[in-house]
N, C-alpha and C positions, 0 to 999 in steps of 0.2 A: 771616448771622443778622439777622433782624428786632425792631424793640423798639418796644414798647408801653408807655407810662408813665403814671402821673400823681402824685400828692402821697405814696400809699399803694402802691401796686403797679406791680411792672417785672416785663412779661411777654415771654419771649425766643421768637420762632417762626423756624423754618428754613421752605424753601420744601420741603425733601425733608418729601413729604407731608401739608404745613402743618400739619407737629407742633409742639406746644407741646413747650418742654424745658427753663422756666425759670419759674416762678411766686415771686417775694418780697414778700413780706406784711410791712411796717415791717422790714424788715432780715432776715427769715428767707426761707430755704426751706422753699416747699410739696409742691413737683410732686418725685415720685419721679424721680429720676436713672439709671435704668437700670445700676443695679447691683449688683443680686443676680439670683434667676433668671428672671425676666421682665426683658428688653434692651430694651426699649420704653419711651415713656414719655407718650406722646398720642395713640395714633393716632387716627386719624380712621376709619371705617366706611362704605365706600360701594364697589359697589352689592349689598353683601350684610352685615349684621351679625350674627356667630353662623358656626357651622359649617355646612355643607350636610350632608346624609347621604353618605357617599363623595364627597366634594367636587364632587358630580356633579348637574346639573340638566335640565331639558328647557325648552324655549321654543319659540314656535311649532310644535312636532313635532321641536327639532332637538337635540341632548344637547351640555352644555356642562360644563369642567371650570372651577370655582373655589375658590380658595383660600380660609382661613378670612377672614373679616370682609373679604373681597374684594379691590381693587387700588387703590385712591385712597390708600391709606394708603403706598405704596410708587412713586406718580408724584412728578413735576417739576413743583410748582407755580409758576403767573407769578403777581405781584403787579400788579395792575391797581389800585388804591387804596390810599394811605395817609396817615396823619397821624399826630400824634403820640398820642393815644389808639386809635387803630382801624387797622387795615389787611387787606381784604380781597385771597383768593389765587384762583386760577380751574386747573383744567382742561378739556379737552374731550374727549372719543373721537376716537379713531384704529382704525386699522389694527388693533392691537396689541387695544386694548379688545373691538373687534368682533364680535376673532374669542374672547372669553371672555363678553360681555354684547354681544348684538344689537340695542341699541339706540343712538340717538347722542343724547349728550345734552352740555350744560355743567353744570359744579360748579364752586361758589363758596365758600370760608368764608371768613368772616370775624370778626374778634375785634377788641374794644373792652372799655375798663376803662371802668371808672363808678363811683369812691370806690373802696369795698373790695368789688367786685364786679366779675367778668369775664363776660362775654356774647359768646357764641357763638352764631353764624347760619348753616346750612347750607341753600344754596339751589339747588336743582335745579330747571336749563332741560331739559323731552324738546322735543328740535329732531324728534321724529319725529309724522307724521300718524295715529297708532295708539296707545294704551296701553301706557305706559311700568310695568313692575312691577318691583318692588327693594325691598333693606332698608337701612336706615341708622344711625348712631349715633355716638357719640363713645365715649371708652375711656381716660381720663383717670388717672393713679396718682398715689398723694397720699402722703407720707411718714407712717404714724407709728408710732411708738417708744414708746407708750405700751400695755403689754399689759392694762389695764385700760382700756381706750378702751370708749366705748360707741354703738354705733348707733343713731341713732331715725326712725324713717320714718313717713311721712304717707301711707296708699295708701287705695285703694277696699276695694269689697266684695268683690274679686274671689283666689279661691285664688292663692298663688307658686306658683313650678317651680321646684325644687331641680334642679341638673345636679351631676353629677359630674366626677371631673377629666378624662375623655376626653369631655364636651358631650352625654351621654347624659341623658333625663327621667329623675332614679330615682322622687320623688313630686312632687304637688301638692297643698296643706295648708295652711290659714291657718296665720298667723307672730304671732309675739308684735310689736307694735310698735318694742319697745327688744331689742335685739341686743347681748352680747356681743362681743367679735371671733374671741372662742374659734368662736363659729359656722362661720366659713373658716378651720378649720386642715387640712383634707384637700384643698384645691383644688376645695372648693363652689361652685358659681356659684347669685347667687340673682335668681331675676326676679322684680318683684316688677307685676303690670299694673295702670296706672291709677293709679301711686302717683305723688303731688303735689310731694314733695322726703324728703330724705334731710338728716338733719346728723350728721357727727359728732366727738364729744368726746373729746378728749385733752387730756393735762396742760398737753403746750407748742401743741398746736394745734387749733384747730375750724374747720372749715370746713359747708359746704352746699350742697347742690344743689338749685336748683328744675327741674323738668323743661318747664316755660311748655311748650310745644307737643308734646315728644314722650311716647310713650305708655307704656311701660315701665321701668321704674328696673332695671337692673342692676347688682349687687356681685359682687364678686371678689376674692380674696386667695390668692397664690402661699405654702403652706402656713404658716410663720412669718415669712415675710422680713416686715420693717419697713413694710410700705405696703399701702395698700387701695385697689384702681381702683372709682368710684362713674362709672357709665355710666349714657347714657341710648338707647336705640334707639325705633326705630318698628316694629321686627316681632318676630317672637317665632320659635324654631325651630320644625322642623315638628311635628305630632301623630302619636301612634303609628299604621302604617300610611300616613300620608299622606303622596301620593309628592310629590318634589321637580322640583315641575311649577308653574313662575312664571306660567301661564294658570288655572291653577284651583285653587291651593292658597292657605290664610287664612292671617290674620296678615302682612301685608305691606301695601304701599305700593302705591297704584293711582290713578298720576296720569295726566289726561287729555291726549289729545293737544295738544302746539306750546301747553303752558301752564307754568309757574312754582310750586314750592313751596317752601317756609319751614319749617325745623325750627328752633326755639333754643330755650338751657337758659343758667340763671345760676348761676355759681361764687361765694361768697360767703366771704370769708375774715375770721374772729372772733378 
């Protein structure tokens, strides 16, 4: 286990998938502990965030099976950098990746505290001479215990997509800014595009998300359990009809050949 410190916050990351799996804010627990029915507690998003349509996609002409929210979240990261506030983890493609995502790239996160604030940077190298396309995100679960909690969100102009519990569109519909929690008691997921940050309140906890680079806010709550995952991605699922084809389908990430991109999102804890 890896540890990140400073006066206010001690954040614990394993290399299995350069999952966070300990957040304490002046002496408490933040970060959900994988103990009700979602077993997870960080993962990371890459090179697919969200479900595919039958876990199945097409690239260059050639059909590829993946898993939900992809496979980075389930590699062996190396730690290449650290200090006592910060320490970034790396993968790279192999064999193994290739033959699920055809392109070869590096991934890097990284995490550093900053007062009462956590900053997460996800950096992707395509080491390939061709257009690299993918999606990405964090997926992050926060304890809270309070059924009166309130959500409040900062977005654009732009409609949410409501998903259901199996990651299907049921609608798309401006949202009240301030949210109940009652909202996700069915296993809703809500995406919210373009939206700025997210805070939200409880008795014993408040936290917030700024989204700084990426483009989507997502929420999630596994039906009552104690905790609410507040995500952030750069792509959105696909649109009705639109096949799941990484050459000409929107909403995704479309970075240019043997070049470098930067995702990051700040955790703030109140």
């Amino acid at each position: 286990m890896i540890t990140i410190n400073n006066e206010l916050l001690k954040v614990d990351i394993t290399e299995d998938g350069a999952e966070i799996r300990s957040i304490i804010y002046k002496g408490r627990e933040y970060l959900y502990q994988g103990d009700k029915t979602w077993k997870r507690r960080s993962p990371i998003l890459f090179p697919w965030a969200g479900r595919l349509r039958n876990l199945e996609y097409t690239y260059d002409g050639e059909k590829y099976h993946m898993g939900q929210h992809g496979f980075a979240r389930d590699m062996s990261f190396t730690v290449v950098e650290k200090e006592e506030e910060r320490v970034k983890l790396m993968i790279e493609s192999n064999d193994t990746t290739l033959s699920i995502y055809p392109r070869r790239f590096r991934f890097y996160m990284e995490y550093k505290v900053e007062g009462n604030a956590l900053r997460g940077k996800m950096i992707v190298e395509n080491l390939e001479d061709k257009e690299m396309t993918y999606g990405i995100g964090i997926h992050p679960g926060f304890i809270i215990e309070d059924t009166d909690s309130s959500i409040e969100i900062t977005s654009g102009d732009k409609d949410s997509i409501i998903l259901d519990a199996n990651g299907s569109r049921v609608k798309e519909e401006r949202i009240d800014n301030t949210l109940p929690l009652s909202f996700f008691k069915n296993n809703t997921t809500l995406i919210v595009p373009d939206a700025k940050c997210v805070k939200v309140k409880g008795e014993d906890r408040t936290l917030r998300l700024d989204l700084v680079s990426f483009k989507n806010l997502v929420i999630w709550r596994s039906g009552d359990d104690p905790f609410i995952c507040l995500e952030a991605w750069d792509n959105l699922p696909s649109q009705e009809g639109e096949e799941e084809n990484f050459n000409t389908r929107t909403n995704v990430v479309r970075q240019k050949p043997l070049s470098v991109s930067q995702f990051e999102s700040v955790f703030s804890f109140l």
